[in-house]
C-alpha positions as CSV (number, residue, x, y, z in Angstrom):
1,X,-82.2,-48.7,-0.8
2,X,-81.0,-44.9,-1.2
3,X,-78.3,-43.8,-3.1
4,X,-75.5,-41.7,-1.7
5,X,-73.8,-39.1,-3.5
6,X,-70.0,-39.3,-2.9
7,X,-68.0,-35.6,-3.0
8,X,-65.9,-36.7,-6.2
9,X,-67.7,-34.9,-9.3
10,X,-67.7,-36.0,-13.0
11,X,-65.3,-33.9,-14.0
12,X,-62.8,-35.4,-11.0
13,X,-63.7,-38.8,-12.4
14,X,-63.0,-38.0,-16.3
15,X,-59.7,-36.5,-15.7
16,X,-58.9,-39.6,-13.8
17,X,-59.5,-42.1,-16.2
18,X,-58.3,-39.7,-19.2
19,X,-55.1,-39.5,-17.2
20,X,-55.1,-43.5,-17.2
21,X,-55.0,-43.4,-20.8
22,X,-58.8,-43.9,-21.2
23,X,-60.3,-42.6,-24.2
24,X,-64.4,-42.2,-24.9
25,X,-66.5,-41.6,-27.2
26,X,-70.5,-39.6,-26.5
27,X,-73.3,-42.2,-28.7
28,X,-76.8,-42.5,-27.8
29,X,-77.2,-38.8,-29.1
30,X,-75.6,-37.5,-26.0
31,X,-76.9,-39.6,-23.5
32,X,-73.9,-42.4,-22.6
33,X,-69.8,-42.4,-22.8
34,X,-68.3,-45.3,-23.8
35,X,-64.8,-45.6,-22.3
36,X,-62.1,-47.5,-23.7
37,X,-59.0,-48.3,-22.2
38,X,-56.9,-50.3,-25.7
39,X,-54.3,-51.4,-24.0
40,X,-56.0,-53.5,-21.4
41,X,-59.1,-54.2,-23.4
42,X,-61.1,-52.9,-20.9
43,X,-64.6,-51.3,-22.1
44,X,-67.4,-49.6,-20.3
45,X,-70.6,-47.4,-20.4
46,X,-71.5,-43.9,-18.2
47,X,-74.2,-41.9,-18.2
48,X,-73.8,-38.7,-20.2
49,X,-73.5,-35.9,-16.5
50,X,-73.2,-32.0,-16.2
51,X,-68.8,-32.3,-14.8
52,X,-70.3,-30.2,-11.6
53,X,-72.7,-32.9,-10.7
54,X,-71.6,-35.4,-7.9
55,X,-71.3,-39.1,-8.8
56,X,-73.2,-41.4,-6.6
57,X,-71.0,-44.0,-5.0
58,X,-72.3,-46.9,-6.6
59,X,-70.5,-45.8,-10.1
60,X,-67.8,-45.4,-8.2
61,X,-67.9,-48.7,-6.7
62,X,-68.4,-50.0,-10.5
63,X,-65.6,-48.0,-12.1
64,X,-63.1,-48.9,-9.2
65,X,-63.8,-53.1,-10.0
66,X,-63.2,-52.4,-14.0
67,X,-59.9,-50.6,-13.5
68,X,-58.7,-53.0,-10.9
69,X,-59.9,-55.9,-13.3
70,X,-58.2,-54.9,-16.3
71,X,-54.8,-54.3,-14.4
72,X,-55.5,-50.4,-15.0
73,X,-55.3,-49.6,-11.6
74,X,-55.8,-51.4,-7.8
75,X,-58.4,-50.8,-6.0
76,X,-56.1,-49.7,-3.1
77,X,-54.5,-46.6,-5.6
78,X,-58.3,-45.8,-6.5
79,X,-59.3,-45.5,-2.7
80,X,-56.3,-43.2,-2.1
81,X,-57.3,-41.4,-5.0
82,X,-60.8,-40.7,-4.0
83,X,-59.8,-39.9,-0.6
84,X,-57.5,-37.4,-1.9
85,X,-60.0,-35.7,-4.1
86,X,-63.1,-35.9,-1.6
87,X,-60.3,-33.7,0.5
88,X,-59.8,-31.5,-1.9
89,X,-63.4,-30.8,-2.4
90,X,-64.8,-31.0,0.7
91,X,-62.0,-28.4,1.7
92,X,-64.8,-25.4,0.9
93,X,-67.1,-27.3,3.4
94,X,-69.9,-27.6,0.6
95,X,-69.7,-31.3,0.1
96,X,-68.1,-31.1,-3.7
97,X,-70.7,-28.7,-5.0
98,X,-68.4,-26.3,-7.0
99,X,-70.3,-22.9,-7.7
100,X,-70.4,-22.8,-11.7
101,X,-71.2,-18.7,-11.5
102,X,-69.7,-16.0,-9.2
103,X,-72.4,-13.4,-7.8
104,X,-72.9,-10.3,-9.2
105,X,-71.1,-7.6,-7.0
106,X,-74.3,-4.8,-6.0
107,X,-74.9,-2.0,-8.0
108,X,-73.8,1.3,-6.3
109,X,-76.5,3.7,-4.6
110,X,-76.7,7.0,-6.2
């Protein structure tokens, strides 16, 4: 079984459930968030990710059921939202991969 990448990074994905009033905290020395979301009680575990890096769509798959479990949001409202976002990155044409360093401009001839 392969795993696909999908075109939403990490940093897409932590804003999200930031903005849904998610809150984390790194353990594991750096290896694993722990997200919390108080007032639904909901509670779950990622894997410590550079925010460029694409998620693969099985965590997606997993963090879409815990939202819609806990009430935090419906599976339907996350599909429009990774629709929207896999637009917005894929807009460039390179898939989500977000260049993290501009090249240097070449040095004049003398």
């Amino acid at each position: 079984m392969s795993s696909r990448l999908s075109a939403i990074r990490y940093a897409d994905l932590w804003a999200l459930l930031r903005k849904l009033g998610n809150e984390y905290e790194i353990v594991h020395d750096g290896a694993h968030r722990v997200w919390e979301h108080a007032p639904s009680g909901s509670r779950f575990t990622l894997a410590e990710r550079p925010p460029d890096q694409l998620v693969h769509e099985e965590i997606l798959f997993g963090v879409r059921l815990q939202l819609d479990n806990f009430g935090v949001m419906t599976r339907d409202e996350f599909d429009r939202w990774v629709k929207r976002r896999t637009k917005a990155n894929t807009a460039n044409g390179t898939n989500g991969a977000k260049r993290t360093r501009q090249p240097r401009a070449p040095k004049p001839q003398a």
